[in-house]
RODO-2510 file (C-alpha; in nm, 4 decimals, decimal comma):
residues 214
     n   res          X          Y          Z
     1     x    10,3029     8,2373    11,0206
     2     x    10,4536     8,0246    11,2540
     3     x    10,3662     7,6170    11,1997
     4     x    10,2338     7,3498    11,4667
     5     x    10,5854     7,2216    11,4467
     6     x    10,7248     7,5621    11,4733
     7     x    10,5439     7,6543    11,7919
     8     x    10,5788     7,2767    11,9648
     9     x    10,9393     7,3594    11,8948
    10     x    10,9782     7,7071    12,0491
    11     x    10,7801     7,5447    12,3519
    12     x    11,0269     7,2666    12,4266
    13     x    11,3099     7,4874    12,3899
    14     x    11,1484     7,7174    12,6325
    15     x    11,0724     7,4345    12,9067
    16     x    11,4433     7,3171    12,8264
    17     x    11,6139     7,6370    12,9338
    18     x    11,3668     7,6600    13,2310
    19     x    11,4730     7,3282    13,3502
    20     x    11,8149     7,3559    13,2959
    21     x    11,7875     7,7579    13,4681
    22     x    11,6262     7,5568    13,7501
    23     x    11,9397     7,3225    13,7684
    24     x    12,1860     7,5403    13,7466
    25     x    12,0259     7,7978    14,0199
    26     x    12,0525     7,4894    14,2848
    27     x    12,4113     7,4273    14,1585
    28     x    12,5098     7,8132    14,2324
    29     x    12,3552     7,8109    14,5456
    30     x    12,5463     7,5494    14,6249
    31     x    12,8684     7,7207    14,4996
    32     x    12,8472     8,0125    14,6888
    33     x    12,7308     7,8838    15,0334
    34     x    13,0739     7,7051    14,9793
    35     x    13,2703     7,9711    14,8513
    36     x    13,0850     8,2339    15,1571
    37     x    13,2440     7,9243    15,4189
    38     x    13,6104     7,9602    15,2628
    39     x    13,6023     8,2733    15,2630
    40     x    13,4673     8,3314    15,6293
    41     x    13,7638     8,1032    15,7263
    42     x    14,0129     8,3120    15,6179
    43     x    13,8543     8,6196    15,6429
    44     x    13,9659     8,8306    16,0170
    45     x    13,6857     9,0335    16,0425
    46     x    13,3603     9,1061    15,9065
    47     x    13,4020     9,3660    15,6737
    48     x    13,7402     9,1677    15,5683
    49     x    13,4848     8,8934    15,4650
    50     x    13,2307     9,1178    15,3047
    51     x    13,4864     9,2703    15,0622
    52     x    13,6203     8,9221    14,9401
    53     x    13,3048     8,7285    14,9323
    54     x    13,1717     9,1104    14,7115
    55     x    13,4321     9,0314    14,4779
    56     x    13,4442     8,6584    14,4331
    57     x    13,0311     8,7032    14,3429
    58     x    13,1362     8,9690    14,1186
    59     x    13,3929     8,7311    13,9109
    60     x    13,1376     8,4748    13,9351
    61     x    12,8877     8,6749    13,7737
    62     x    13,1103     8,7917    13,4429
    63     x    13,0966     8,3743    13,3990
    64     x    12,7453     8,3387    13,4307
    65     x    12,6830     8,6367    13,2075
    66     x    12,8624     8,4727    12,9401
    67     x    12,6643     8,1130    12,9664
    68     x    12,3635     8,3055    12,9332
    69     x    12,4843     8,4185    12,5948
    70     x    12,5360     8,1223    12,4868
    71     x    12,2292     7,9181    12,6354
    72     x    12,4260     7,7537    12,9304
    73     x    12,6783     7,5533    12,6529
    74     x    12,9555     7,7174    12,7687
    75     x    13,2063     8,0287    12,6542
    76     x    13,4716     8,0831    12,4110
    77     x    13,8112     8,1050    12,6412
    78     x    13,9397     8,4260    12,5283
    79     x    13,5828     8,5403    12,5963
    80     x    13,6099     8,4651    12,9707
    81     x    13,9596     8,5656    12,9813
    82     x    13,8723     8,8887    12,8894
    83     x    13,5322     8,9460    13,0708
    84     x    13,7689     8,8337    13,3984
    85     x    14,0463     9,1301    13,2679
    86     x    13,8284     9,3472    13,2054
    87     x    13,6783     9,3416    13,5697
    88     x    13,9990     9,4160    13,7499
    89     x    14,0666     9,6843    13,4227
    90     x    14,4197     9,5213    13,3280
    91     x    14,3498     9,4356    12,9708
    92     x    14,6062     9,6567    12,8566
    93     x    14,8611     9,5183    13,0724
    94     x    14,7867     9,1541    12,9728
    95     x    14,9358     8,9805    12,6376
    96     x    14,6313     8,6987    12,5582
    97     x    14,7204     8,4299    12,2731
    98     x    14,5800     8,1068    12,2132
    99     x    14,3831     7,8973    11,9753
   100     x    14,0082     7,9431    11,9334
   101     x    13,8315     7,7232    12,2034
   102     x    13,4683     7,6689    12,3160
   103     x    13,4734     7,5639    12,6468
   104     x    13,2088     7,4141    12,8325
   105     x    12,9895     7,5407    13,1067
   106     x    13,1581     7,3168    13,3673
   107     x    13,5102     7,4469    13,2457
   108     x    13,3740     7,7840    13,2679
   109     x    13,2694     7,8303    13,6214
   110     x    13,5949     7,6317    13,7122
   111     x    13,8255     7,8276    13,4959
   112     x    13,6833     8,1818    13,5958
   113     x    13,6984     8,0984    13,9882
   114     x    14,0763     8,0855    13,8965
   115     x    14,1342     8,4193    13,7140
   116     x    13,9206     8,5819    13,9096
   117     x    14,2199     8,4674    14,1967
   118     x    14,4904     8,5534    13,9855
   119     x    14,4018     8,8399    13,8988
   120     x    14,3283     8,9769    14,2248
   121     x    14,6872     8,8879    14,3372
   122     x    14,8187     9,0167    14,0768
   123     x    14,6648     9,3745    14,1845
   124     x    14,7388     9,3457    14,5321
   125     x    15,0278     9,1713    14,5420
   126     x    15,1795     9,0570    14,2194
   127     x    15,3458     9,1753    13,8793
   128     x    15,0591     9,4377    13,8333
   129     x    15,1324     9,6360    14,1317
   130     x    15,4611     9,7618    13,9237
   131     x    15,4617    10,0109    13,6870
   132     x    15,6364     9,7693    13,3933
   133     x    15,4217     9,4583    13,5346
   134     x    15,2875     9,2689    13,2816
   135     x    15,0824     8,9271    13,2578
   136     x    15,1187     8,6831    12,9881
   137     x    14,8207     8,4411    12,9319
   138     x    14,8268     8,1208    12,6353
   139     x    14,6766     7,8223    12,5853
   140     x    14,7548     7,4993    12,3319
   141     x    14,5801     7,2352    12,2541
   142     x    14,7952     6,9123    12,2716
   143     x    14,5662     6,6904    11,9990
   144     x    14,8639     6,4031    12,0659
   145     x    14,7890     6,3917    12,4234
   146     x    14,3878     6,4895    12,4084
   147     x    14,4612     6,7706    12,6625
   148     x    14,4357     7,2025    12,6655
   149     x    14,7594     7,3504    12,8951
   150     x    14,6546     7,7100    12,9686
   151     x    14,9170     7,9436    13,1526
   152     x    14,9505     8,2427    13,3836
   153     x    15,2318     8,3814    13,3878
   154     x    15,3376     8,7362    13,5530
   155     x    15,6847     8,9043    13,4493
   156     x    15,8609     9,2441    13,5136
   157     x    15,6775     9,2200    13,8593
   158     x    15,8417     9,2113    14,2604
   159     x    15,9928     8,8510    14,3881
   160     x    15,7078     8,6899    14,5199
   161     x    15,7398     8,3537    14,7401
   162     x    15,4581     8,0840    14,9156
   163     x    15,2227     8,2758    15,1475
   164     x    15,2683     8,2247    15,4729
   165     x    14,9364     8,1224    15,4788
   166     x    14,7357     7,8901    15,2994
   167     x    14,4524     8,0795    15,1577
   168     x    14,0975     7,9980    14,9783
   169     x    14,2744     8,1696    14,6525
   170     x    14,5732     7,9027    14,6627
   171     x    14,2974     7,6435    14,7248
   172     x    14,1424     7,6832    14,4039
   173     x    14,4821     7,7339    14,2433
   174     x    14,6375     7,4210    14,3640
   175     x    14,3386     7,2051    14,3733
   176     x    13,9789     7,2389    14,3292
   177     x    14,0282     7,3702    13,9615
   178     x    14,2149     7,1062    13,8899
   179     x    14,0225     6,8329    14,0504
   180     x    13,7003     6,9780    13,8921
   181     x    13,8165     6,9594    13,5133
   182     x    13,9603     6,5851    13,5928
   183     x    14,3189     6,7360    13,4952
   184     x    14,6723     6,8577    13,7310
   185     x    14,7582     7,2307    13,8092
   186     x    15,1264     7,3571    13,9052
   187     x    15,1557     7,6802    14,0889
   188     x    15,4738     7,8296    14,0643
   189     x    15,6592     8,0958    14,2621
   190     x    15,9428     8,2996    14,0636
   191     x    16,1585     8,5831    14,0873
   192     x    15,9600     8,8170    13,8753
   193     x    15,5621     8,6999    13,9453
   194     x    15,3949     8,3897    14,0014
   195     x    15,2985     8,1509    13,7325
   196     x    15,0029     7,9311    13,7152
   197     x    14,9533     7,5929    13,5037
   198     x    14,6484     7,3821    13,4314
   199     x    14,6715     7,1156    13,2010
   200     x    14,2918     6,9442    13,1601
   201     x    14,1370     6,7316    12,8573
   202     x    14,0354     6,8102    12,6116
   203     x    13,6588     6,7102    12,6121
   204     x    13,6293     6,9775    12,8263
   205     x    13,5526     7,1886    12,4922
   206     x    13,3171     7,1632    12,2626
   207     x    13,2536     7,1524    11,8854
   208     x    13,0160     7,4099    11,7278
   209     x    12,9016     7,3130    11,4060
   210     x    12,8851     7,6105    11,1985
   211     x    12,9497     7,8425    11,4594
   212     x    13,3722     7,9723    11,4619
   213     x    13,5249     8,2482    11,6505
   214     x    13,5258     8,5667    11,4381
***
């Protein structure tokens, strides 16, 4: 039978994930009226916007679904990579390697807003629209410098160069990842597919006690 203790227990817990469900729901909100305004700017009609602003909820929703498994603490990275690969169905064409990380929530949202935008140029424009297109993705942790460098990087794919215009997918490339985890982001143009670096510190994971990536 379950104690005093054991029931006050289950009840704070409870009121704690309301709380922090209320929180977060005035965060997304927030989120996506911004992301719906970038993407209206650089949308040129209607159903131009409805498509993009479909698909950036979509890739927004694979990174909530994984907080929610884990009570809002955050995601193991390959995790999200992988929920992000698997929406675009280029798993197969993707080489993943890195360390076992649990990122946090903030890190989460940040760092799926970026592969769901690399991803969907590599479909429609990059290294996966060839038959021999591939994607590399890694990660390190840097314990000298107290800092995770994660990579995109496409090969085998058609020579790609700047756009010719600056997009909301570049945006979050270039900057507001970057800006968001407190850490620098190089986007890189090359012969064979673009590749993508964010370097961002370390604290931005967490340490589960008990808990390690089977």
């Amino acid at each position: 039978r379950a104690t005093t203790a054991d029931l006050t227990q289950q009840k704070e817990r409870s009121e704690f994930l309301m709380r922090e469900l209320a929180h977060r729901s005035k965060n997304q909100l927030a989120v996506i009226r911004g992301m719906a305004q970038q993407t209206a700017r650089q949308s040129d009609s209607v159903p131009d916007f409805v498509a993009h602003f479909a698909q950036r909820i979509q890739g927004l929703a694979q990174s909530q679904d994984l907080l929610l498994r884990q009570d809002w603490q955050g995601a193991w990275l390959s995790d999200l990579v992988m929920a992000h690969l698997d929406l675009f169905g280029i798993r197969s064409r993707t080489q993943v390697e890195g360390p076992p990380l649990f990122v946090g929530a903030h890190a989460v949202q940040n760092l799926g807003f970026a592969l769901h935008e690399l991803g969907t140029n590599a479909t429609k424009h990059g290294a996966l629209t060839l038959e021999h297109g591939q994607v590399h993705i890694t990660w390190r942790v840097h314990e000298d410098q107290g800092t995770i460098e994660f990579e995109w990087r496409e090969r085998n794919g058609p020579p790609v160069g700047p756009p010719t215009r600056r997009g909301f997918g570049q945006l979050v490339l270039t900057q507001l990842v970057a800006q968001a985890l407190g850490g620098t982001s190089h986007l890189e143009f090359l012969g064979d597919g673009l590749c993508w670096q964010l370097t961002f510190p370390a604290s931005q994971t967490l340490k589960l006690e008990g808990k390690a990536k089977a």
